[in-house]
C-alpha positions as CSV (number, residue, x, y, z in Angstrom):
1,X,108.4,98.6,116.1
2,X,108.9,98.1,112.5
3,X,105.4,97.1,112.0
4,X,104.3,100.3,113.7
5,X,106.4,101.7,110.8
6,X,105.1,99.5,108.4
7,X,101.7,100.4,109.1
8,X,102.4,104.0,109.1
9,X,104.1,103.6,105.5
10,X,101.0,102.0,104.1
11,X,98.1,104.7,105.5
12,X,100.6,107.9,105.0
13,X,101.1,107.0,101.5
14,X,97.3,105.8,100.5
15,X,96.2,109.2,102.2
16,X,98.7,111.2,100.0
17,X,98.3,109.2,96.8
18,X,94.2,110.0,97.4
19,X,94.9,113.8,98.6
20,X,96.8,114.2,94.7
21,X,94.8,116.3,92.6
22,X,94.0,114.2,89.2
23,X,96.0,111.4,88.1
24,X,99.0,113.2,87.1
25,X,99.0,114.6,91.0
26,X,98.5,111.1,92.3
27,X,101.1,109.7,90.0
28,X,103.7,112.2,91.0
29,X,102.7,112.0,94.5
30,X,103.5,107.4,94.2
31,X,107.0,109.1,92.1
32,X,108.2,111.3,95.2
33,X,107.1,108.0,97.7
34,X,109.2,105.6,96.0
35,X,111.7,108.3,95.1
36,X,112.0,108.8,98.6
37,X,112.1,104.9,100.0
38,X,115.3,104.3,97.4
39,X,116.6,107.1,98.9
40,X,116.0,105.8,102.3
41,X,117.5,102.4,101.2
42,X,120.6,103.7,99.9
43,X,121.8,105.4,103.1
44,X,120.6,102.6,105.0
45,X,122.9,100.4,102.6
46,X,125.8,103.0,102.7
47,X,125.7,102.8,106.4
48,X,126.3,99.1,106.7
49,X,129.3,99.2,104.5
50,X,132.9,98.7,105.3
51,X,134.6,97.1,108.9
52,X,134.7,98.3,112.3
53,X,132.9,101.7,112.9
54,X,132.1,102.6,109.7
55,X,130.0,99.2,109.2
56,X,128.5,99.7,112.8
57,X,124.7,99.3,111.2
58,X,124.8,96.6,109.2
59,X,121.2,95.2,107.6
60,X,119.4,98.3,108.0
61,X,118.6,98.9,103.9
62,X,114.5,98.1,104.7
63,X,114.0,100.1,107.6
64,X,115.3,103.4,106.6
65,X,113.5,102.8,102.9
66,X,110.5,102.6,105.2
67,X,110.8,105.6,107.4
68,X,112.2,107.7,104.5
69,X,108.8,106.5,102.5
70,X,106.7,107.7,105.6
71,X,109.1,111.1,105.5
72,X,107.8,110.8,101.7
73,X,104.5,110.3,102.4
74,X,104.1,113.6,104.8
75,X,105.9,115.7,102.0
76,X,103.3,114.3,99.5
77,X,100.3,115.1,102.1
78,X,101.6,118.7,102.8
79,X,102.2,119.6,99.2
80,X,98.8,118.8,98.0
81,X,96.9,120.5,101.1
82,X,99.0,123.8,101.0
83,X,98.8,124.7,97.4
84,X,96.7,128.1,96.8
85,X,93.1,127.3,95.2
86,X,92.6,129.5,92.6
């Protein structure tokens, strides 16, 4: 399953990194990705802390820094494609 995700990580955020307009839009665009996956990380980090029920997911840093860079990746794809051409 996580390769699924892995996979999805990679081709969401190459197609939003190439739907950016210019390289400031692509930049931004690789910005809110990884801004997203540290995101992702830290809850998935924050989860696994402390004993008994509050540490009840322990090791799952990478796979919510993965799905939360996918969730990244989608925001990135929809804000390029919905902005008004003028």
């Amino acid at each position: 399953m996580a390769g699924i995700w892995l996979v999805a990580l990679l081709l969401g955020s190459g197609f939003a990194i190439s739907t950016g307009r210019e390289v400031q839009g692509k930049v931004l665009n690789v910005v809110i990705i990884l801004g997203c996956m540290g995101a992702g990380a830290g809850v998935g980090f924050a989860m696994g802390l402390g004993r008994g029920n509050l540490g009840s997911v322990p090791h799952e840093a990478m796979p919510f820094a993965i799905i939360f860079g996918v969730l990244g990746a989608m925001v990135c794809v929809a804000k390029d494609t919905l902005v008004t051409k003028e």
